[in-house]
BADO-822654 format. One record per residue (C-alpha): residue number from 0; residue in one letter; z, x, y. Coordinates in Angstrom, 1 decimal. Layout:
! BADO-822654
NODE, num, residuo, c3, c1, c2
NODE, NUM, A, Z, X, Y $
...
! end
This chain:
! BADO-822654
NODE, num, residuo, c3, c1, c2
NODE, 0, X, 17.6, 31.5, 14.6 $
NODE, 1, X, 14.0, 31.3, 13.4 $
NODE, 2, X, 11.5, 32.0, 15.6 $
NODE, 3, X, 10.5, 28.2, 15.6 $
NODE, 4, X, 13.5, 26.8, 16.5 $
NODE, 5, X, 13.5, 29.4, 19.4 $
NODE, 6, X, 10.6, 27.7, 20.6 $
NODE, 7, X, 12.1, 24.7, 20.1 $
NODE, 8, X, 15.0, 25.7, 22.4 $
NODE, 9, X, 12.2, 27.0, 24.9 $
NODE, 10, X, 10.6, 23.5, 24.8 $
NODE, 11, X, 13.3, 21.8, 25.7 $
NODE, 12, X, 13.1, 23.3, 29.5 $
NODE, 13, X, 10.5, 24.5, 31.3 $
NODE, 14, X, 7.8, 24.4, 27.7 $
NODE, 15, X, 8.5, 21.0, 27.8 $
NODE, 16, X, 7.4, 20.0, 31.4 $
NODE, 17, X, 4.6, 22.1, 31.2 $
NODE, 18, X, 2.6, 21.1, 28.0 $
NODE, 19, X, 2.2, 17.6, 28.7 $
NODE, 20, X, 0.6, 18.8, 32.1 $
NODE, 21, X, -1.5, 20.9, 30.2 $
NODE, 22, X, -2.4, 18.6, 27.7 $
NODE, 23, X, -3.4, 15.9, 30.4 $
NODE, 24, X, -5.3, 18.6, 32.5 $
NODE, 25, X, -8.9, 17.5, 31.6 $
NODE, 26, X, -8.1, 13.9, 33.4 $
NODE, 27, X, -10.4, 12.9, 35.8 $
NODE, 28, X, -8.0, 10.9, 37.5 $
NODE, 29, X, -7.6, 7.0, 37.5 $
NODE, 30, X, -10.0, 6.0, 35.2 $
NODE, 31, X, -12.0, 8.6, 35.8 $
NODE, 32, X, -15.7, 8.0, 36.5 $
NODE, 33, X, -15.8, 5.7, 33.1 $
NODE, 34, X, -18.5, 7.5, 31.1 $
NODE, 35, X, -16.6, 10.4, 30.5 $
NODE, 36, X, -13.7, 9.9, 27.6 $
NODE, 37, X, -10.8, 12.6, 27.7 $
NODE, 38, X, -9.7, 14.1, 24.1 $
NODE, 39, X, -6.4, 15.1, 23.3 $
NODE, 40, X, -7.1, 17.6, 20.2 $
NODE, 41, X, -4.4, 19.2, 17.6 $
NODE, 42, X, -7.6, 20.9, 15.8 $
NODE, 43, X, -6.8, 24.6, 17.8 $
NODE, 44, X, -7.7, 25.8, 14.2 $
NODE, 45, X, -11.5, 27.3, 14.3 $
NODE, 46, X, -12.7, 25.2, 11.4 $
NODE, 47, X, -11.9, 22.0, 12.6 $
NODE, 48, X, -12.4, 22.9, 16.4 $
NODE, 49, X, -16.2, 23.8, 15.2 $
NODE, 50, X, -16.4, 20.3, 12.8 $
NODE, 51, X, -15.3, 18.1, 16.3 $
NODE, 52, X, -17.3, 19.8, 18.6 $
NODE, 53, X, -20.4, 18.9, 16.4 $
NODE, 54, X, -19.2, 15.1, 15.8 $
NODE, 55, X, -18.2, 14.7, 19.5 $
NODE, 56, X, -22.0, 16.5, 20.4 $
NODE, 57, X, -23.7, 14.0, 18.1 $
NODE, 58, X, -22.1, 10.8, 19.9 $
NODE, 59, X, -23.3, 12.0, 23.0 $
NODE, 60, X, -27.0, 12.3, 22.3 $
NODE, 61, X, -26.6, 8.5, 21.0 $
NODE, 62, X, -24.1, 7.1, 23.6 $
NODE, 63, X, -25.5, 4.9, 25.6 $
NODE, 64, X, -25.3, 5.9, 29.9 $
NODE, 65, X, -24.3, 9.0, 29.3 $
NODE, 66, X, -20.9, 8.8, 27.9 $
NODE, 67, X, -19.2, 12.5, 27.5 $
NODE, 68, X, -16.0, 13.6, 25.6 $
NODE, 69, X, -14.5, 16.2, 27.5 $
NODE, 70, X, -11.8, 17.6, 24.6 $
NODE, 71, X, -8.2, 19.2, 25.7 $
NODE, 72, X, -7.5, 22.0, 22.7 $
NODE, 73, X, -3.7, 22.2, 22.3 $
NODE, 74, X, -2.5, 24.3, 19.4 $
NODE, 75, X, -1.0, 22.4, 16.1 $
NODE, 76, X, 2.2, 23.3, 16.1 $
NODE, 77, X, 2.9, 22.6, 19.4 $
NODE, 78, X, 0.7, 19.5, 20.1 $
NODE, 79, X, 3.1, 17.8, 17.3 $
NODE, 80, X, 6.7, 19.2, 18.8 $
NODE, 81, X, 5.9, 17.7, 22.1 $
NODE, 82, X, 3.7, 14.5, 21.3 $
NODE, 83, X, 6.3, 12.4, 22.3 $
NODE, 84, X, 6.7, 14.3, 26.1 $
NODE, 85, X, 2.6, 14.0, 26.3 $
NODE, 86, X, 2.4, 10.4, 25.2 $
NODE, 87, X, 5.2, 9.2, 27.7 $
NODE, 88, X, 3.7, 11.7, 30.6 $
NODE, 89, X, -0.6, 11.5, 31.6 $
NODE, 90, X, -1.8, 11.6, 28.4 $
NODE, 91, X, -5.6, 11.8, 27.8 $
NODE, 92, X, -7.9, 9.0, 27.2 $
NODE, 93, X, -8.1, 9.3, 23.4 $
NODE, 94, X, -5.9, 11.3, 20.9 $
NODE, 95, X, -5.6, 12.9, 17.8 $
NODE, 96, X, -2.6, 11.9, 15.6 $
NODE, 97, X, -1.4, 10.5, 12.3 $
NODE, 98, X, -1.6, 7.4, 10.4 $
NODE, 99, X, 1.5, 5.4, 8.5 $
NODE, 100, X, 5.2, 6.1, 10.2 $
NODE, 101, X, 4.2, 8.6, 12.7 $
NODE, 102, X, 1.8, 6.0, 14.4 $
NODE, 103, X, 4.2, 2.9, 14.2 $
NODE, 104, X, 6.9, 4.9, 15.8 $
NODE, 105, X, 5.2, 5.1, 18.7 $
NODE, 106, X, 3.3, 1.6, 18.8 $
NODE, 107, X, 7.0, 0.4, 18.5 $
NODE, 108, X, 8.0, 2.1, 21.7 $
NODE, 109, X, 4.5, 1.0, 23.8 $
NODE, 110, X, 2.9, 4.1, 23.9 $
NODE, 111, X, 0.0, 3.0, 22.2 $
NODE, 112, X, -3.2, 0.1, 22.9 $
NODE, 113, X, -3.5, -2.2, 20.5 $
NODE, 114, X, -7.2, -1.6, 18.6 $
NODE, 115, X, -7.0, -4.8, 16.5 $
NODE, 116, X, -10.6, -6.1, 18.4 $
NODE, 117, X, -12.1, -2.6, 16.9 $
NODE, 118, X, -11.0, -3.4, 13.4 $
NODE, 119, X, -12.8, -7.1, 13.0 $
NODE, 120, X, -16.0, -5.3, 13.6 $
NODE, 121, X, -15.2, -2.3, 11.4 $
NODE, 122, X, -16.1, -2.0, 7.8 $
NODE, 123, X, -16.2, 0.6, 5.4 $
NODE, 124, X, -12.0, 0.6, 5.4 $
NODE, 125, X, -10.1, 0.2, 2.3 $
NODE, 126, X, -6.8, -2.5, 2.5 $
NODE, 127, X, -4.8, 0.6, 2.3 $
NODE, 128, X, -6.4, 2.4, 4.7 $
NODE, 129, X, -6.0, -0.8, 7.1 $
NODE, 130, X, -2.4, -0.8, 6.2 $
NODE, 131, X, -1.7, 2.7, 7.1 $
NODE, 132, X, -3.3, 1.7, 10.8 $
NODE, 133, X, -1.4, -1.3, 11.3 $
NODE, 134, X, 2.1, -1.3, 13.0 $
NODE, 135, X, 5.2, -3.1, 12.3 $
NODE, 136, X, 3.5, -5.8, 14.4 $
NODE, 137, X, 0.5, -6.4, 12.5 $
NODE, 138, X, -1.9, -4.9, 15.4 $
NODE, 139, X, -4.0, -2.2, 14.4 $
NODE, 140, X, -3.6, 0.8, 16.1 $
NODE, 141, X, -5.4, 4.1, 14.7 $
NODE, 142, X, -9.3, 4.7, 13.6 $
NODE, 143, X, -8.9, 6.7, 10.5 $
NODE, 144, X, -11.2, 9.5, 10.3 $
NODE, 145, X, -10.7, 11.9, 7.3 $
NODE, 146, X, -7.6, 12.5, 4.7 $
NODE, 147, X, -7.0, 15.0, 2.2 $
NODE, 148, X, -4.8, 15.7, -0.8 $
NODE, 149, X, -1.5, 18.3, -1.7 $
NODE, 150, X, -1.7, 20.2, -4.9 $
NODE, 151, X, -1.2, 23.5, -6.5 $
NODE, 152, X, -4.1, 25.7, -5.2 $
NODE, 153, X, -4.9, 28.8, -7.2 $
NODE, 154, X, -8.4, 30.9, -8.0 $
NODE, 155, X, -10.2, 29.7, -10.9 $
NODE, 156, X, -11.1, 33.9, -11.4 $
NODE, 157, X, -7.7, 35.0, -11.3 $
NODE, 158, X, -6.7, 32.0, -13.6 $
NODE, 159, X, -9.6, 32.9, -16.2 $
NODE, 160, X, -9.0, 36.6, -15.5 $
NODE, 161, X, -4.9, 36.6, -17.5 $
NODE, 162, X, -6.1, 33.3, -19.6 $
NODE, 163, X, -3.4, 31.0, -17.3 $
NODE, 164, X, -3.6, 27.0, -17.9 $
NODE, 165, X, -2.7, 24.8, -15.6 $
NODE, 166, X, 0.5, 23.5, -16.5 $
NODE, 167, X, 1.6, 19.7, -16.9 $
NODE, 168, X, 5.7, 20.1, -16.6 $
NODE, 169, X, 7.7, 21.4, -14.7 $
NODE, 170, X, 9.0, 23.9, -17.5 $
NODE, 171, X, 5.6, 24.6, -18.2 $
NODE, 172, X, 5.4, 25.6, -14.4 $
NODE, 173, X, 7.9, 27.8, -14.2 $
NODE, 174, X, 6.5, 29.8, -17.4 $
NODE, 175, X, 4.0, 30.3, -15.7 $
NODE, 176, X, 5.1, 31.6, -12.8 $
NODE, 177, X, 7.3, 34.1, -14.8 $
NODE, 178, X, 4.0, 35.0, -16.6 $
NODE, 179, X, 2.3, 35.6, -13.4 $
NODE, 180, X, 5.5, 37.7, -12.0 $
NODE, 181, X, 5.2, 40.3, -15.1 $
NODE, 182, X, 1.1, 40.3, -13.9 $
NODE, 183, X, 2.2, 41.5, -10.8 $
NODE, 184, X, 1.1, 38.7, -8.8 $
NODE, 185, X, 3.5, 36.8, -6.4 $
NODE, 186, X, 3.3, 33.6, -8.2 $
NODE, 187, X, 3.5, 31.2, -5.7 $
NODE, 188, X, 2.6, 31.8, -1.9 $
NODE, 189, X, 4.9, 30.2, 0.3 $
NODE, 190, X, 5.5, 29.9, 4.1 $
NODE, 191, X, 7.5, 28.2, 6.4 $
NODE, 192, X, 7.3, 29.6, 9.3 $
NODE, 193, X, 5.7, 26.5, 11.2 $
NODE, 194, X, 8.3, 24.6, 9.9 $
NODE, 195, X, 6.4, 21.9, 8.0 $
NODE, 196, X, 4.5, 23.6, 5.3 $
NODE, 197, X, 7.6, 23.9, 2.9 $
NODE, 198, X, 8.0, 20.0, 3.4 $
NODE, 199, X, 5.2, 19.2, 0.8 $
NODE, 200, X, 7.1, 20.9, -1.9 $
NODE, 201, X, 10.1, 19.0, -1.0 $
NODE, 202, X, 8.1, 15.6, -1.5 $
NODE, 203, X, 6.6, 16.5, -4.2 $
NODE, 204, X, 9.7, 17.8, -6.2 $
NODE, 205, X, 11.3, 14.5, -4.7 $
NODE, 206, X, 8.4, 12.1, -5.9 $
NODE, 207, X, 8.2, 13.8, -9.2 $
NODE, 208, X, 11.8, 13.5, -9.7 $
NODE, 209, X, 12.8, 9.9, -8.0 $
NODE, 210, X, 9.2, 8.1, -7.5 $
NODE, 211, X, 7.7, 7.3, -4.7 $
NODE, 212, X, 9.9, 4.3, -3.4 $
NODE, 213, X, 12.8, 6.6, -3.3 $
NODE, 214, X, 10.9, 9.0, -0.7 $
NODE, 215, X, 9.9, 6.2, 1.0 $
NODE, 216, X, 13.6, 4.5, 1.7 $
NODE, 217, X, 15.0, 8.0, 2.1 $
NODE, 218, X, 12.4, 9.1, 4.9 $
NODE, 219, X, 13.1, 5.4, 6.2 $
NODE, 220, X, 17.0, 6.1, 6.9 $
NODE, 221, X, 17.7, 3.4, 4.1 $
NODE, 222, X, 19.1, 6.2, 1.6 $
NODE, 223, X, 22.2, 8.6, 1.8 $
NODE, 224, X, 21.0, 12.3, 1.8 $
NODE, 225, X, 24.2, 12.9, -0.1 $
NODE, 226, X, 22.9, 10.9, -3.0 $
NODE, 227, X, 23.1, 12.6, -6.3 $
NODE, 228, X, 19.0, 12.2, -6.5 $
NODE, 229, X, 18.7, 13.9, -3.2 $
NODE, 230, X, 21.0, 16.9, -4.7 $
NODE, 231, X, 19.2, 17.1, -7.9 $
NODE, 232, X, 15.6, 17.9, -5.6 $
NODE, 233, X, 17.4, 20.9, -3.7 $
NODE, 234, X, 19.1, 21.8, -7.5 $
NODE, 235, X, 15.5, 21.9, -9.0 $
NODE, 236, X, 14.0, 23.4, -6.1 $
NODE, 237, X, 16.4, 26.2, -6.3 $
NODE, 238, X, 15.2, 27.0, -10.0 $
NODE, 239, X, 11.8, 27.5, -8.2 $
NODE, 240, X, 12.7, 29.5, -5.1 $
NODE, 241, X, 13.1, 33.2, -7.0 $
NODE, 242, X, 9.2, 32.7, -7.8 $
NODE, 243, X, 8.0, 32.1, -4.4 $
NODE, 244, X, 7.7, 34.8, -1.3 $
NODE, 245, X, 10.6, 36.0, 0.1 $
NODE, 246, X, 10.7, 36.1, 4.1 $
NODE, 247, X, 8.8, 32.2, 4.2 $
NODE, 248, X, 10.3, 31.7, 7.1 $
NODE, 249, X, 8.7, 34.4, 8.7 $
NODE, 250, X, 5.2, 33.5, 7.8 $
NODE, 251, X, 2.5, 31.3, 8.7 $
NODE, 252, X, 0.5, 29.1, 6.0 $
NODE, 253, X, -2.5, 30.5, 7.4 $
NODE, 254, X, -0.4, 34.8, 5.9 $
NODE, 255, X, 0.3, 32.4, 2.3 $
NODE, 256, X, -3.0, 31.4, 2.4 $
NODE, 257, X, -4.6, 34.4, 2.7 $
NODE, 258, X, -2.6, 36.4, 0.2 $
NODE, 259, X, -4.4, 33.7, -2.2 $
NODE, 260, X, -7.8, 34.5, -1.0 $
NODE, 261, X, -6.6, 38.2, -1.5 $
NODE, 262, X, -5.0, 38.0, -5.2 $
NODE, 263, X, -2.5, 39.2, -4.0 $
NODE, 264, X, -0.5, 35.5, -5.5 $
NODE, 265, X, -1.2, 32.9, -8.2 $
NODE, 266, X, -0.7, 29.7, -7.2 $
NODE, 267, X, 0.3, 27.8, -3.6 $
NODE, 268, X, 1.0, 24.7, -2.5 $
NODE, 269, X, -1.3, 23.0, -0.2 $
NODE, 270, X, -3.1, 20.6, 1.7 $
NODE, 271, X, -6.8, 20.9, 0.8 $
NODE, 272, X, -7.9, 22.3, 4.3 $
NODE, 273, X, -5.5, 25.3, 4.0 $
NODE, 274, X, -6.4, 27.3, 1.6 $
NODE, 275, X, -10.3, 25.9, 2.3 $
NODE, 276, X, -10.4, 27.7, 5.6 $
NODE, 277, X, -8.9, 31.1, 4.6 $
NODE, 278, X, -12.0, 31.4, 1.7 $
NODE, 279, X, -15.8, 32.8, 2.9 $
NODE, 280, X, -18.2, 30.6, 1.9 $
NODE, 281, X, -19.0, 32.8, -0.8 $
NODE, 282, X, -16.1, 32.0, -2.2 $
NODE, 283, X, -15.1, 28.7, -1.9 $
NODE, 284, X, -16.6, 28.2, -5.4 $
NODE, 285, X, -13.8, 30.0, -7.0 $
NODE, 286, X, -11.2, 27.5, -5.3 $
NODE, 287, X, -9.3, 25.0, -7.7 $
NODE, 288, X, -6.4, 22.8, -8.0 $
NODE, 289, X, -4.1, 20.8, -10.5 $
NODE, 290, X, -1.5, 18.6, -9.7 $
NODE, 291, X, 1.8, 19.0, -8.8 $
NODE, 292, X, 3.7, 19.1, -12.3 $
NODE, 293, X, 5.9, 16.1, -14.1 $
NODE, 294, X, 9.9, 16.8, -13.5 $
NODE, 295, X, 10.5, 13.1, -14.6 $
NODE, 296, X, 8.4, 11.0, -17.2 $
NODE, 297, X, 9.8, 7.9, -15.6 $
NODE, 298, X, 7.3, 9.2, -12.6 $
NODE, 299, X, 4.6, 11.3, -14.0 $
NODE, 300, X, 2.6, 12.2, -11.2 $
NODE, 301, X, 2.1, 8.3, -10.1 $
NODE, 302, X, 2.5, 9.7, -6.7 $
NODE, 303, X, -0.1, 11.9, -4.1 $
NODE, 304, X, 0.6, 13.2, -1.2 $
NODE, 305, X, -2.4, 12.9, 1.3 $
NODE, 306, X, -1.7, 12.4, 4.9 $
NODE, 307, X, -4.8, 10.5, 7.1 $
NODE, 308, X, -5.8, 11.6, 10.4 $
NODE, 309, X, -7.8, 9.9, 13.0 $
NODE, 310, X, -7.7, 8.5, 16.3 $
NODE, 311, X, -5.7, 6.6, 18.9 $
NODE, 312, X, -5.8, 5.2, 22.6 $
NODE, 313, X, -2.9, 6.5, 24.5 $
NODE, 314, X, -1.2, 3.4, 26.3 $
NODE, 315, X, -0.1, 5.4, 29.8 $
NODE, 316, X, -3.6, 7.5, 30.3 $
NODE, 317, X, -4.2, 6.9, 33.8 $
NODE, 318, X, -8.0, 7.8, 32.3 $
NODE, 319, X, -7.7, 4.2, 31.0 $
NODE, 320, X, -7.1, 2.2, 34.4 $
NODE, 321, X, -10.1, 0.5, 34.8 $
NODE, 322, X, -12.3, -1.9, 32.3 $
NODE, 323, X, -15.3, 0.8, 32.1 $
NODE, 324, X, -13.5, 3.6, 31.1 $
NODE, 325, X, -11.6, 1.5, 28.5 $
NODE, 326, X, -15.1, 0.5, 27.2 $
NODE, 327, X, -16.0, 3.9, 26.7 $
NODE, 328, X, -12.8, 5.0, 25.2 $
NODE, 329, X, -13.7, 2.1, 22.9 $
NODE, 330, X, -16.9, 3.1, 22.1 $
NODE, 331, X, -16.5, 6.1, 21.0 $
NODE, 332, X, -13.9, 4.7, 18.4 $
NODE, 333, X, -16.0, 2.4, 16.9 $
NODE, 334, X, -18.5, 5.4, 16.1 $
NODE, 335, X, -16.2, 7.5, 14.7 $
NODE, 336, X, -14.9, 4.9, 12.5 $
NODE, 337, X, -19.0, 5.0, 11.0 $
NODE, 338, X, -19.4, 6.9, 7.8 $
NODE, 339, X, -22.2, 8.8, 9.7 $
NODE, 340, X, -19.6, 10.0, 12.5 $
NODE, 341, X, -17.8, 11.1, 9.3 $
NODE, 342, X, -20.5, 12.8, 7.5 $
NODE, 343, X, -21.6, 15.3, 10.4 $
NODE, 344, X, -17.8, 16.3, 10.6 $
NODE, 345, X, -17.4, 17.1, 6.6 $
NODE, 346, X, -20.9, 19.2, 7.4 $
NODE, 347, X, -19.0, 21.7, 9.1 $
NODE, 348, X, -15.8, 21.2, 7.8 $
NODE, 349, X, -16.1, 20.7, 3.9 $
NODE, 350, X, -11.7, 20.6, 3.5 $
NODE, 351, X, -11.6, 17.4, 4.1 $
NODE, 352, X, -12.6, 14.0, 2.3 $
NODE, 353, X, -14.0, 10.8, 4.6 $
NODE, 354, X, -11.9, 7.7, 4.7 $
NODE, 355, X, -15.1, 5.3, 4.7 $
NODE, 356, X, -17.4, 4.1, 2.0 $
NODE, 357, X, -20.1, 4.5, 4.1 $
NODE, 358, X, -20.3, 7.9, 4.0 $
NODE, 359, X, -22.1, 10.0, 2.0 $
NODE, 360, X, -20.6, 11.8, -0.8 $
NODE, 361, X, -23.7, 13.1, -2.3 $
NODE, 362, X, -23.2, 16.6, -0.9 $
NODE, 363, X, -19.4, 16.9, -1.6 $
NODE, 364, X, -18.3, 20.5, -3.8 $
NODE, 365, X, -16.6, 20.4, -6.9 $
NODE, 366, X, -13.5, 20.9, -5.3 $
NODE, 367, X, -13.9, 18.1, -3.1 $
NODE, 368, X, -14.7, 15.6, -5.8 $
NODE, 369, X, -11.6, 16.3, -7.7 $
NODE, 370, X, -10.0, 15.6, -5.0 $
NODE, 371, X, -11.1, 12.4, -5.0 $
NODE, 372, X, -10.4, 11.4, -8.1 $
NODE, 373, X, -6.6, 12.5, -7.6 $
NODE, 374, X, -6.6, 10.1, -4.8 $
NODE, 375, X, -8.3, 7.4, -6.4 $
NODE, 376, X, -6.0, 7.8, -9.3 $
NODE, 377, X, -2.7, 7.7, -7.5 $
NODE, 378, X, -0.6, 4.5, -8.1 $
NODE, 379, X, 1.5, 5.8, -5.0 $
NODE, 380, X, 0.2, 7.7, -2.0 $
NODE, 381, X, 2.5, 9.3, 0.5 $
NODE, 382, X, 1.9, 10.3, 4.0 $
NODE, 383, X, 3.7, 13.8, 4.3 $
NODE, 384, X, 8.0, 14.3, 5.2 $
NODE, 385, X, 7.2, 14.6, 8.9 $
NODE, 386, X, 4.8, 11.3, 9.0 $
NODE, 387, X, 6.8, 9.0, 6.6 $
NODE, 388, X, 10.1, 9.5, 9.2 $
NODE, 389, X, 10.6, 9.2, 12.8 $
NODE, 390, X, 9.2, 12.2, 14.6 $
NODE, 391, X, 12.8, 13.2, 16.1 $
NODE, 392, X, 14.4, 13.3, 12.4 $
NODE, 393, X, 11.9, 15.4, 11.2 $
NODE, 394, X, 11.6, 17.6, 14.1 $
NODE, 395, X, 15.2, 17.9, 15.1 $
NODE, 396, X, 16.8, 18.2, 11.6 $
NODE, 397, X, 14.3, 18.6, 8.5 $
NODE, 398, X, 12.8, 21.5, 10.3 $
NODE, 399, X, 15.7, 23.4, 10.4 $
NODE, 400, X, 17.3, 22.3, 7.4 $
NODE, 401, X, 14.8, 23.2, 5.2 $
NODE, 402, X, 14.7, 26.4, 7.0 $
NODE, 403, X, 18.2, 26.9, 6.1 $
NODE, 404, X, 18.0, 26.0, 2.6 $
NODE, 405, X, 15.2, 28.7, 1.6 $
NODE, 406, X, 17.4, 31.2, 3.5 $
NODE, 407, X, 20.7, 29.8, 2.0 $
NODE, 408, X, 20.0, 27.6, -0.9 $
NODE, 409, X, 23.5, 28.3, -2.6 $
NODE, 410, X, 25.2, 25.5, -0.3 $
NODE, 411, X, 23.5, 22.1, -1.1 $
NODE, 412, X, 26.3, 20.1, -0.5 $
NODE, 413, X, 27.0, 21.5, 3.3 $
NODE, 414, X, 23.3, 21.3, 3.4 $
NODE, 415, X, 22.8, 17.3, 2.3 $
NODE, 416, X, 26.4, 16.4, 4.2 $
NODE, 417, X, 25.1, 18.3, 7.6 $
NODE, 418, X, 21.6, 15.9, 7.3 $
NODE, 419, X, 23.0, 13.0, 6.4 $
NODE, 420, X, 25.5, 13.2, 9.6 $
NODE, 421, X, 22.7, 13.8, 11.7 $
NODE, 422, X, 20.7, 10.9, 9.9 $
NODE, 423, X, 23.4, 8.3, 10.6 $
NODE, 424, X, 23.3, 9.4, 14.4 $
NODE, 425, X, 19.5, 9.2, 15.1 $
NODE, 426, X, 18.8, 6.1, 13.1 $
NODE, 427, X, 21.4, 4.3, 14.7 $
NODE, 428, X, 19.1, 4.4, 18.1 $
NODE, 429, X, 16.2, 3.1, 16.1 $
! end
């Protein structure tokens, strides 16, 4: 049992009970006294804790009567295992989460206030990023605040160093890789310990190999895991796995990050923030990315994964009782959905990319423009495995199952049968 799923186990008695308690300890009680708003944060990590701290600071010098954010730190890992507990127990006022599936799960099940009064004033939103807000109602329920890309992370030095080239293919990929492992480099740094990091290779070698439509019916319960597509990703995965670090279920993205930083390994796959936070400043410079390779021309690399975060108004926050605190709550939203709001944020935490067109992109790096463009290119872009499905799928089976397969990845067939049987069941209560 992996250390993850024996918190897991943990959480499921006395963990459980006590981290939504913890989570709503800054409450002031009903409705508080209505100027101060109460924060639910996942952003335990130092860069991001720093970035908030600054943006929530600078809407308090211009709030208006003296309206405070008091913020609730929870770590990652565990803010996202237990979200549904905290949301259903005395949530804070305000809280972070995710856009797309992950948010309409829980509008579906009344757990979150309808913003849909916030969005006719905003502006500055794409259609897709309004979309990716809105629930299966049509009400709009999330203030996006920042998103940022996957890709193949590697150091422009170590790249220039043994003449590498990014590659375009898969085939090309893997030659590389075996290039890299005569070098005497780990080729590609690879962790899994948190249980989701692994999933962006998954979705990638899935997109690449399917298209995008196919993740997006499989993560939706409307495809069989059994399917000969979803054997062919494990099949190709498996041709990757002797290039990647043994033991990845034993370490943390922040141990495969690092071990890029160090080059000590090539290449890594990665949302934009993680390897950005384990590089000094000095170095950030050196920090690159390509795309993750073509497995199928039919899909190129149409598809992008880049997950949006932002902000949502719990439903049950007894810190929302009363008109006054819900107008503060409010407020606050509608100036972090300002490209200013976003601009102080991406100051101190330069791993993300703002959602608005109101902010200003003047000072972005290198590495933050390219980003761009790979967004802004993408015909398809997906959320993430654990925010395309329902939260209980991911967390109750994909966790483990993809923990299984890097530690077994001989038995694809018990591995597809085994999540498809739990798929049936847990979709059925949808």
């Amino acid at each position: 049992m992996s250390r993850r799923n024996l918190l897991r186990g943990a959480a499921a008695g006395a963990g459980a009970i006590t981290l939504p308690a913890l989570l709503a300890a800054c409450g002031g009680g009903p409705g508080g006294d209505g100027k101060t708003v109460t924060m639910g944060s996942n952003a335990s990590d130092p860069v991001p804790k720093k970035a908030f701290a600054e943006a929530f600071r600078a809407y308090e010098k211009q709030a208006k009567g003296g309206r405070k954010v008091e913020v609730n730190t929870v770590n990652h890992e565990g803010f996202q295992e237990n979200i549904n507990r905290y949301l259903q127990g005395k949530p804070e006022s305000v809280f972070m989460w995710f856009a797309g599936y992950r948010m309409q799960f829980f509008a579906k099940k009344n757990l979150l206030h309808d913003i849909s009064d916030l969005w006719e004033g905003y502006s500055g939103f794409s259609d897709a990023l309004k979309e990716q807000s809105t629930g299966a109602d049509g009400k709009q329920y999330l203030t996006p605040y920042y998103y940022y890309p996957w890709a193949v992370f590697h150091r422009k030095s170590v790249f220039e160093k043994y003449g590498y080239e990014a590659p375009e293919t898969l085939d090309d990929y893997l030659a590389l890789a075996k290039q890299m492992k005569k070098d005497k480099l780990v080729p590609i740094a690879f962790s899994d310990k948190d249980g989701w990091p692994a999933m962006g290779t998954f979705d990638y070698i899935n997109m690449r190999t399917n298209g995008y439509e196919f993740h997006k019916n499989l993560m939706a319960g409307k495809e069989a895991w059994t399917d000969r597509r979803v054997r062919e990703v494990f099949d190709t995965w498996r041709r990757v796995l002797p290039y990647c670090h043994e033991g990845a279920n034993g370490r943390t993205w922040q141990e495969a990050a690092a071990t890029l930083q160090k080059r000590q390994s090539g290449m890594a796959v990665f949302g934009l923030p993680h390897p950005g936070q384990q590089f000094p400043e000095a170095e950030q410079d050196d920090l690159d990315f390509f795309p993750f390779p073509v497995i199928n021309p039919e899909h190129g690399q149409d598809a992008v994964e880049a997950p949006i975060d932002g902000f949502l108004l719990a439903a049950k926050s007894r810190d929302l009782k009363n008109d006054k605190a819900m107008e503060s709550a409010k407020d606050l939203l509608k100036w972090l959905a300002t490209g200013e709001a976003e601009d102080i944020y991406l100051k101190h935490d330069p791993n993300n990319i703002a959602v608005s067109d109101k902010a200003d992109t003047s000072a972005y790096s290198p590495i933050q423009k390219k980003a761009v463009d790979l967004v802004s290119n993408a015909k398809q872009i997906s959320q993430f495995l654990d925010r395309d499905t329902r939260p209980d799928f991911s967390s109750r089976v994909m966790i483990r199952a993809i923990q299984e397969f890097i530690n077994n990845p001989k038995d694809v067939d018990g591995l597809v049968n085994d999540i498809e049987r739990q798929k049936k069941t847990i979709f059925a209560s949808d």
